[in-house]
Each structure stands twice: as C-alpha cells, then as structure tokens.
mmCIF file of the N, C-alpha and C atoms, coordinates in Angstrom:
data_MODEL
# 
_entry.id   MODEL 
# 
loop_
_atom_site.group_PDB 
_atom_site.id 
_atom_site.type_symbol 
_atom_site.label_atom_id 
_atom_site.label_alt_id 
_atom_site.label_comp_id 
_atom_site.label_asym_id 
_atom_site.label_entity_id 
_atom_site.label_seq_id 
_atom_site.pdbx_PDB_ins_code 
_atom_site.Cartn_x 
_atom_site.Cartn_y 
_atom_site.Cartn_z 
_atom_site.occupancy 
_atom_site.B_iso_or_equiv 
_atom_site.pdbx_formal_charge 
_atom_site.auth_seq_id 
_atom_site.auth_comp_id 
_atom_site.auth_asym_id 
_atom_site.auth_atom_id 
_atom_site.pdbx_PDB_model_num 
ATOM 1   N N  . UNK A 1 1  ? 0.839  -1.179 0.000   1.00 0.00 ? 1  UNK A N  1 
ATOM 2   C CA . UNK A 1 1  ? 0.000  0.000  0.000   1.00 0.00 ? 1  UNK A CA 1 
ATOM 3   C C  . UNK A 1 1  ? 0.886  1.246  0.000   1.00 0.00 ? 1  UNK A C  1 
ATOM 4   N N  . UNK A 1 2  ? 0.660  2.163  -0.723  1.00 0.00 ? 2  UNK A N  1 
ATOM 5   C CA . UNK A 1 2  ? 1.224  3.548  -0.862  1.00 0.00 ? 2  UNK A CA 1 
ATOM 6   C C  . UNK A 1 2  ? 1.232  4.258  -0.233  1.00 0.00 ? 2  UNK A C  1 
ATOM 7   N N  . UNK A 1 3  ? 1.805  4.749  0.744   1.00 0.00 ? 3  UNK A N  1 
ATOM 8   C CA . UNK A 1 3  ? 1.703  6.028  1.937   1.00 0.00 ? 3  UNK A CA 1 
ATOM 9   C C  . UNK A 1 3  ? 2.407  7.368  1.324   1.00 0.00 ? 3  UNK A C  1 
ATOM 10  N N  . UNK A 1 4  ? 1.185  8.302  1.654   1.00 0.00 ? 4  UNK A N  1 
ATOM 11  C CA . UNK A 1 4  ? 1.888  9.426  1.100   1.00 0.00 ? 4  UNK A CA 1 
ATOM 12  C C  . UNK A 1 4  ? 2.850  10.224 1.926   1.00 0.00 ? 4  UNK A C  1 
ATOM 13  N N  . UNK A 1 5  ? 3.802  11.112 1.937   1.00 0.00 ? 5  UNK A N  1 
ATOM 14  C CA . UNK A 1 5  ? 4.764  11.789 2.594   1.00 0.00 ? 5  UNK A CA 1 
ATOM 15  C C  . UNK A 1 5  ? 4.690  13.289 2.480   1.00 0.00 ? 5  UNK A C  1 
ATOM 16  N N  . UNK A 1 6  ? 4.101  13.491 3.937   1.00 0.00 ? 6  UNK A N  1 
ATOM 17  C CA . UNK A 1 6  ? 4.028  15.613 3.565   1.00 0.00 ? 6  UNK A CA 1 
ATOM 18  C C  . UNK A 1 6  ? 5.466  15.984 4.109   1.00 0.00 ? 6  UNK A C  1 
ATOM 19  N N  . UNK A 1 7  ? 5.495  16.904 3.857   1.00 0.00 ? 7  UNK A N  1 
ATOM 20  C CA . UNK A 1 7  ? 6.871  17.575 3.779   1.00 0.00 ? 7  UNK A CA 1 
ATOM 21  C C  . UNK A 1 7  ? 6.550  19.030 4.490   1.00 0.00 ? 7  UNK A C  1 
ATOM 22  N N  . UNK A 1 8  ? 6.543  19.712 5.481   1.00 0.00 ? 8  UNK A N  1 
ATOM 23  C CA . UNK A 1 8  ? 6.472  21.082 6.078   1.00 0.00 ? 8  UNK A CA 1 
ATOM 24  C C  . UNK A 1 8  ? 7.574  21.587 5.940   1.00 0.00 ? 8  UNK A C  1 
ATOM 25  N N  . UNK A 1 9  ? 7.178  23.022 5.400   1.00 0.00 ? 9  UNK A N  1 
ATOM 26  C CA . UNK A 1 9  ? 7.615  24.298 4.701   1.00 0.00 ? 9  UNK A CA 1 
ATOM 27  C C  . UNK A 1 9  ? 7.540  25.752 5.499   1.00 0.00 ? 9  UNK A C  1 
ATOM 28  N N  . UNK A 1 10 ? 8.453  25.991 5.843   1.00 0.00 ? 10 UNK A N  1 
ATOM 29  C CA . UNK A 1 10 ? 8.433  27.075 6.965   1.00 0.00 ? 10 UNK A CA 1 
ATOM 30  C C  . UNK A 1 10 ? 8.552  27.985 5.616   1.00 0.00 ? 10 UNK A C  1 
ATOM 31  N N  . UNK A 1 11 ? 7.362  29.053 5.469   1.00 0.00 ? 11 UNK A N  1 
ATOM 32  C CA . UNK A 1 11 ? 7.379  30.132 4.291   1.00 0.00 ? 11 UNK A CA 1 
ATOM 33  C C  . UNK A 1 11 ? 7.452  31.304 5.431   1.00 0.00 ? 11 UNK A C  1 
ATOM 34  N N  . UNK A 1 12 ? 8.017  31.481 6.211   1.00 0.00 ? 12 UNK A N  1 
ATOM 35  C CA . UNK A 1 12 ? 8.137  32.803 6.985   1.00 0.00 ? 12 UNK A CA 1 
ATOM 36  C C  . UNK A 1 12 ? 9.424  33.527 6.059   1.00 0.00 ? 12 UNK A C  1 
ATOM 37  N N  . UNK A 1 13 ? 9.903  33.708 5.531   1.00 0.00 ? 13 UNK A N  1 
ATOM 38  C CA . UNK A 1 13 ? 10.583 34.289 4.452   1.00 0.00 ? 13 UNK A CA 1 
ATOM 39  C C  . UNK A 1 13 ? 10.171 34.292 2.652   1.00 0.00 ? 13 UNK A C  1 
ATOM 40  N N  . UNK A 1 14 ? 9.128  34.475 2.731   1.00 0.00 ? 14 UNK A N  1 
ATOM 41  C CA . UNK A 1 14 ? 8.783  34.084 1.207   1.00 0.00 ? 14 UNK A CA 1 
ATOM 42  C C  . UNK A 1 14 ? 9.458  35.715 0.503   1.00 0.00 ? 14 UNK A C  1 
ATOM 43  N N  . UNK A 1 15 ? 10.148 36.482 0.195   1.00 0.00 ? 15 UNK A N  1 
ATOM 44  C CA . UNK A 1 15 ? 10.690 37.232 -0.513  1.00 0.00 ? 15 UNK A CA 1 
ATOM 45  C C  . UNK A 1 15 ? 11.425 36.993 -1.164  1.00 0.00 ? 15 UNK A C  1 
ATOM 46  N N  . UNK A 1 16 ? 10.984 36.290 -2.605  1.00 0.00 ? 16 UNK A N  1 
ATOM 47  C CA . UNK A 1 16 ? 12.078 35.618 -3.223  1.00 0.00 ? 16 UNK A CA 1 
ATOM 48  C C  . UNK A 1 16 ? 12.815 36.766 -4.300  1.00 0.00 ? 16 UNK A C  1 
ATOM 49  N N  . UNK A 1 17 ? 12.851 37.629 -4.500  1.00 0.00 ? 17 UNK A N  1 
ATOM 50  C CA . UNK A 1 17 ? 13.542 38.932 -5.076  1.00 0.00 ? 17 UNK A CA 1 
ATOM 51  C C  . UNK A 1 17 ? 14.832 39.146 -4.083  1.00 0.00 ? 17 UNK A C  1 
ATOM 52  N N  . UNK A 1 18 ? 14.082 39.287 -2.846  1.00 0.00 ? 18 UNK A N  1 
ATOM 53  C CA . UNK A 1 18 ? 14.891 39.612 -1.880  1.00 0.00 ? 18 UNK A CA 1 
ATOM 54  C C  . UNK A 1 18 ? 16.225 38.477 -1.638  1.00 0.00 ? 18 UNK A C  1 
ATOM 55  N N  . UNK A 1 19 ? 15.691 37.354 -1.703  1.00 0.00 ? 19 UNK A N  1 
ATOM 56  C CA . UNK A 1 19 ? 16.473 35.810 -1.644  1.00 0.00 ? 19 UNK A CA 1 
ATOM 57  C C  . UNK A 1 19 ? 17.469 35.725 -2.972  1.00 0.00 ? 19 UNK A C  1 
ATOM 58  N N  . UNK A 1 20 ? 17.144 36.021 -4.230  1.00 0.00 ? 20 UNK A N  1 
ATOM 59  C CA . UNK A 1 20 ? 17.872 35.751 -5.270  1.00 0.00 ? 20 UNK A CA 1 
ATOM 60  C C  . UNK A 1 20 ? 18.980 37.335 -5.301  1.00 0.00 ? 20 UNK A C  1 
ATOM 61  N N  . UNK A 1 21 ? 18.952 38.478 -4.426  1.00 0.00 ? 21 UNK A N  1 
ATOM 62  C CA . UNK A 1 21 ? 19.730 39.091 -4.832  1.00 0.00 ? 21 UNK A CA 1 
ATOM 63  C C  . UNK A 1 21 ? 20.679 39.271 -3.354  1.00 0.00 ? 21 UNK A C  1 
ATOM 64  N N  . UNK A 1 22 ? 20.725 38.512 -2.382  1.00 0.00 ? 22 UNK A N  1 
ATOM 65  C CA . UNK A 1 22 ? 21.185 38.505 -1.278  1.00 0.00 ? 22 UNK A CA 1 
ATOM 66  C C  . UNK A 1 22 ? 22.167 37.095 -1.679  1.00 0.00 ? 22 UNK A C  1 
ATOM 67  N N  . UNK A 1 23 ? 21.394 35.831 -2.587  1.00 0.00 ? 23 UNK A N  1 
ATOM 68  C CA . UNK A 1 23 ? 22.033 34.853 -3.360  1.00 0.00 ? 23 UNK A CA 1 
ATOM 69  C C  . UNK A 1 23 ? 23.334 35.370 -4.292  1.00 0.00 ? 23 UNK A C  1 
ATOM 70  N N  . UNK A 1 24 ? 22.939 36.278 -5.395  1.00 0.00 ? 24 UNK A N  1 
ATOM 71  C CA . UNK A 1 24 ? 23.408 37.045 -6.328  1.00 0.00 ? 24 UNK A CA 1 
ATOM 72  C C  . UNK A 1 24 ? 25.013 37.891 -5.472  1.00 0.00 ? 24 UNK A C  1 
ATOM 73  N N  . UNK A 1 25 ? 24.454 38.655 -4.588  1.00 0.00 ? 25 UNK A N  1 
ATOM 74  C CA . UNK A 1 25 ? 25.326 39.202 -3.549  1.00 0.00 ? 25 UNK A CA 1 
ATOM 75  C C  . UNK A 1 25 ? 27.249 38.574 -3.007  1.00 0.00 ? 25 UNK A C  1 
ATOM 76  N N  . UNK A 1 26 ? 26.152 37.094 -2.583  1.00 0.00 ? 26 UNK A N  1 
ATOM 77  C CA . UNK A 1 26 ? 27.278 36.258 -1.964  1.00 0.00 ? 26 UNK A CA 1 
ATOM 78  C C  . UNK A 1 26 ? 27.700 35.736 -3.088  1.00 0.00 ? 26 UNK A C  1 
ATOM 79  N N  . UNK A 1 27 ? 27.430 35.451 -4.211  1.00 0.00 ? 27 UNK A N  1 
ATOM 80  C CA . UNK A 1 27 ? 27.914 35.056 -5.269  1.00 0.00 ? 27 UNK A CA 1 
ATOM 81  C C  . UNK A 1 27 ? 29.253 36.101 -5.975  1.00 0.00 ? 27 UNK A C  1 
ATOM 82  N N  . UNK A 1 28 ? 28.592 37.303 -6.021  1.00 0.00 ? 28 UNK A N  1 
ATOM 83  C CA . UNK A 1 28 ? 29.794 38.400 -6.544  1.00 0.00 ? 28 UNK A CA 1 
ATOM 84  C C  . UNK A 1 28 ? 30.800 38.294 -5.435  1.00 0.00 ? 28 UNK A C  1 
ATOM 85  N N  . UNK A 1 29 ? 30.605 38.453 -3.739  1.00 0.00 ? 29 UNK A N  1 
ATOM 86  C CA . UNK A 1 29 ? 31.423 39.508 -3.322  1.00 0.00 ? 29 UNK A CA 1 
ATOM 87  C C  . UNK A 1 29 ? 32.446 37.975 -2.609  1.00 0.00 ? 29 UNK A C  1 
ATOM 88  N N  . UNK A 1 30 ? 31.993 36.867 -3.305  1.00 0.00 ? 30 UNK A N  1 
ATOM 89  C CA . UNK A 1 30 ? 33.254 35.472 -2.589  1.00 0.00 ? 30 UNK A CA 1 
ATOM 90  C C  . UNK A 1 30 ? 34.219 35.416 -3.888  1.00 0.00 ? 30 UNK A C  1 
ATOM 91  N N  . UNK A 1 31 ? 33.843 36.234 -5.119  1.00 0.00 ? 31 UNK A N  1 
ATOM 92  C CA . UNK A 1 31 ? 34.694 36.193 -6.021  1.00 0.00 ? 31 UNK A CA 1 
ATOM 93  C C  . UNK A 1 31 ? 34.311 34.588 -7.070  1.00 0.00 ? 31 UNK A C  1 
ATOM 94  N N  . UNK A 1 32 ? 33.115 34.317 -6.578  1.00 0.00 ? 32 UNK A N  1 
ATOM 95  C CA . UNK A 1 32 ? 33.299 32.836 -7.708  1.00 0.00 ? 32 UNK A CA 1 
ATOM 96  C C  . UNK A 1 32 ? 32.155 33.493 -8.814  1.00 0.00 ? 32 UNK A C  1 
ATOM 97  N N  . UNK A 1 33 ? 32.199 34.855 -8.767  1.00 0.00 ? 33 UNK A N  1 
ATOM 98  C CA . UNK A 1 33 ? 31.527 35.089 -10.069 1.00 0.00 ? 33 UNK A CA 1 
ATOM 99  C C  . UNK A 1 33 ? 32.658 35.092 -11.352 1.00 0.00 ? 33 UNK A C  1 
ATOM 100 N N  . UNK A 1 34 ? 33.612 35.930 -10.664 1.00 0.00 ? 34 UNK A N  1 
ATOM 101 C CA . UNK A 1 34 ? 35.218 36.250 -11.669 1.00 0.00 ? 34 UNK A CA 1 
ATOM 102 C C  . UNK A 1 34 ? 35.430 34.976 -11.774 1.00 0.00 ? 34 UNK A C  1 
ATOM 103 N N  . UNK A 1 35 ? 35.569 33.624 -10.813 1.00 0.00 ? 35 UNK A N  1 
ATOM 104 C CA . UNK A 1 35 ? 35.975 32.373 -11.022 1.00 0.00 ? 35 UNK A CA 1 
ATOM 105 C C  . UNK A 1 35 ? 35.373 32.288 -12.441 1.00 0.00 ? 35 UNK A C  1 
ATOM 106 N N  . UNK A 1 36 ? 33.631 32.507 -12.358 1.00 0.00 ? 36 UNK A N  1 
ATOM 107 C CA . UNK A 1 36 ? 33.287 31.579 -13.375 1.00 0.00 ? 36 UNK A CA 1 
ATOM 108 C C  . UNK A 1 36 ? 33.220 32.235 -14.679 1.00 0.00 ? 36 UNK A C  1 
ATOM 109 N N  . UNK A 1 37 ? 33.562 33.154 -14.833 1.00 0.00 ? 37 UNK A N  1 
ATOM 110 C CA . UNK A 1 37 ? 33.846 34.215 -16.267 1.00 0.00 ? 37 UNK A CA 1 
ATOM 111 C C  . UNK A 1 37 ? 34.924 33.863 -16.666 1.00 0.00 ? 37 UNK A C  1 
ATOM 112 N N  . UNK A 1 38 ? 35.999 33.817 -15.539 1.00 0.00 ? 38 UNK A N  1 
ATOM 113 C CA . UNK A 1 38 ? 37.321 33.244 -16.179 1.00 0.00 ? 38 UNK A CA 1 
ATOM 114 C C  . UNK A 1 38 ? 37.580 31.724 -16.111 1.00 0.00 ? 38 UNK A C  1 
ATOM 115 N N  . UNK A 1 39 ? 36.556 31.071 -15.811 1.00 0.00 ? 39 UNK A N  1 
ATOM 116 C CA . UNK A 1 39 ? 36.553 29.243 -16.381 1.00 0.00 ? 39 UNK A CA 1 
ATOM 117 C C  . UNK A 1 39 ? 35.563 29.375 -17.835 1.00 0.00 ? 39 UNK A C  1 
ATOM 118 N N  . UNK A 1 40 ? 34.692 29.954 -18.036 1.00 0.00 ? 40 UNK A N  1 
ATOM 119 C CA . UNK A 1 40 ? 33.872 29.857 -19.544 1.00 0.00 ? 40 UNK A CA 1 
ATOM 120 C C  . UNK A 1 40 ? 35.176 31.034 -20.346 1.00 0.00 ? 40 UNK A C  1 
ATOM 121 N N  . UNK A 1 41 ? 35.780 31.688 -20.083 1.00 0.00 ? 41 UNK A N  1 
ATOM 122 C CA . UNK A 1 41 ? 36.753 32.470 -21.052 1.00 0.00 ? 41 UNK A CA 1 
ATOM 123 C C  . UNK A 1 41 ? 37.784 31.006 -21.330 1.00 0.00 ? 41 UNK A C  1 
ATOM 124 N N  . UNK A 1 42 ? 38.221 30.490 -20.353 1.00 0.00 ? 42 UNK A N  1 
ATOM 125 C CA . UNK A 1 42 ? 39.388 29.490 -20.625 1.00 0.00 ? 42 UNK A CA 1 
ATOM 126 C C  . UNK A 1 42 ? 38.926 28.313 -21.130 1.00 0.00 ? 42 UNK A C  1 
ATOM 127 N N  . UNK A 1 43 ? 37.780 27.756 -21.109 1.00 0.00 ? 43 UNK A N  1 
ATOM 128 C CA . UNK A 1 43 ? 37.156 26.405 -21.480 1.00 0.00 ? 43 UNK A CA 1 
ATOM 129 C C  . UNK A 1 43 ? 36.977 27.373 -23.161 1.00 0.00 ? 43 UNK A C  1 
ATOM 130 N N  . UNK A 1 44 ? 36.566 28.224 -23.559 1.00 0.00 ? 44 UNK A N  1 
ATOM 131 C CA . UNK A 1 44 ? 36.097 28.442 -24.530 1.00 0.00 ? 44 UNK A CA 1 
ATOM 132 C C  . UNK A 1 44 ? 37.759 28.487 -25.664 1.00 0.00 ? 44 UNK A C  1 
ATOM 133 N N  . UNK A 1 45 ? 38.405 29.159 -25.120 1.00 0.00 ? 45 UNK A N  1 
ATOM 134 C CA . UNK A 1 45 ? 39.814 28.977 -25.847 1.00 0.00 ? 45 UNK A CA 1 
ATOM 135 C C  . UNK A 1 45 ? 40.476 28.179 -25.776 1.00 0.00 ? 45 UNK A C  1 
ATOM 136 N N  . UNK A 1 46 ? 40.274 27.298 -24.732 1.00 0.00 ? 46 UNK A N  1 
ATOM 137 C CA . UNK A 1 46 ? 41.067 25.558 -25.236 1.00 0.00 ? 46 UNK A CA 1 
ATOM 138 C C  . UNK A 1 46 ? 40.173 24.853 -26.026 1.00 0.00 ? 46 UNK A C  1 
ATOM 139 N N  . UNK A 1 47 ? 39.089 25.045 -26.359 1.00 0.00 ? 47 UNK A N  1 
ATOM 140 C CA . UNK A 1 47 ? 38.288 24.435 -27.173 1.00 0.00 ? 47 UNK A CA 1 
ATOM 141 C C  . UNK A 1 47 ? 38.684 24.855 -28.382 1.00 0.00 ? 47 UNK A C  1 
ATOM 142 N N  . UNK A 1 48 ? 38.293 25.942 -28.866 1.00 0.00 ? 48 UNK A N  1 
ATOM 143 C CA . UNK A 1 48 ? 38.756 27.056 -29.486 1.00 0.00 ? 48 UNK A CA 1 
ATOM 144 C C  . UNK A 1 48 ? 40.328 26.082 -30.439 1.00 0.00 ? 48 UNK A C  1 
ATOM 145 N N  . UNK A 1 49 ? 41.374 26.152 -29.563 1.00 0.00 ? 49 UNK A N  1 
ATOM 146 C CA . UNK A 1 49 ? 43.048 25.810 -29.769 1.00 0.00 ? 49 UNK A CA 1 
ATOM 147 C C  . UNK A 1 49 ? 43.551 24.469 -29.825 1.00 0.00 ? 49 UNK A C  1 
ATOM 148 N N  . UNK A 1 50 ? 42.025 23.500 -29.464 1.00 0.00 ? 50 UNK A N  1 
ATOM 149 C CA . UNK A 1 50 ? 42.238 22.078 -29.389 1.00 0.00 ? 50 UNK A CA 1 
ATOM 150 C C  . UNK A 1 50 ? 41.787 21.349 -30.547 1.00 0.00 ? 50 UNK A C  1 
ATOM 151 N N  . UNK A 1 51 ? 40.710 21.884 -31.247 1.00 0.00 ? 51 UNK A N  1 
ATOM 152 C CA . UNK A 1 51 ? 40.007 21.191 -32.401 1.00 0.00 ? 51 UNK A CA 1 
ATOM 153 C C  . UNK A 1 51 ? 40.832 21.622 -33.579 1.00 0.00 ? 51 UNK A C  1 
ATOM 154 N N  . UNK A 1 52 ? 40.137 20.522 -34.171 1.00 0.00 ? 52 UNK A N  1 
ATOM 155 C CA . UNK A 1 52 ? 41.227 20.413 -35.598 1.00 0.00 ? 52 UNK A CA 1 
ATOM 156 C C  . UNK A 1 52 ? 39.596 21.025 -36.687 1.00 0.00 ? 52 UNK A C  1 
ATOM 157 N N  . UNK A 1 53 ? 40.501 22.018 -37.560 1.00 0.00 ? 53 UNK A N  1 
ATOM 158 C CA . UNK A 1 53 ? 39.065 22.180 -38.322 1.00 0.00 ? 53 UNK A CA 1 
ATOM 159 C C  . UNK A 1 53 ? 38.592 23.990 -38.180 1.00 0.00 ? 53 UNK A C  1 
# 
C-alpha cells in the first residue's frame, strides 16, 4: 500500500527577489563570479586551440 509523505515548509521568508539578490550578492562579493567568467573564457579557448578544423 502507498503512503503518502508531507513535507512542512516554513514560508516565513517568502521574498524571493529579496532571496535571489542577497544569493546574487554572496555570489559576486566570494569572487566565484570572476571564477566563473574566467573558467567559460578558458574552457572556450582551449576548445577554441584544441580542435582540428
């Protein structure tokens, strides 16, 4: 027999604008935004310098 499974959701923070730019935030200011500009710049030019063609 199938038992269903609830799951409780504390929505006492539902500001999700607020959530994606506080996200956005910690993302710029730990520096793995520059990480990841300069891993798609370098993946794109070894690709780029590796293929034949």
């Amino acid at each position: 027999m199938l038992e269903a499974v609830w799951f409780a959701i504390d929505v006492s923070n539902s500001d999700v604008i607020q959530n994606i730019r506080q996200s956005w935030d910690g993302f710029v200011s730990s520096g793995q935004a520059w990480a990841a500009l300069f891993g798609v710049a370098f993946g794109y030019f070894v690709a780029k310098f590796t293929s034949y063609g």
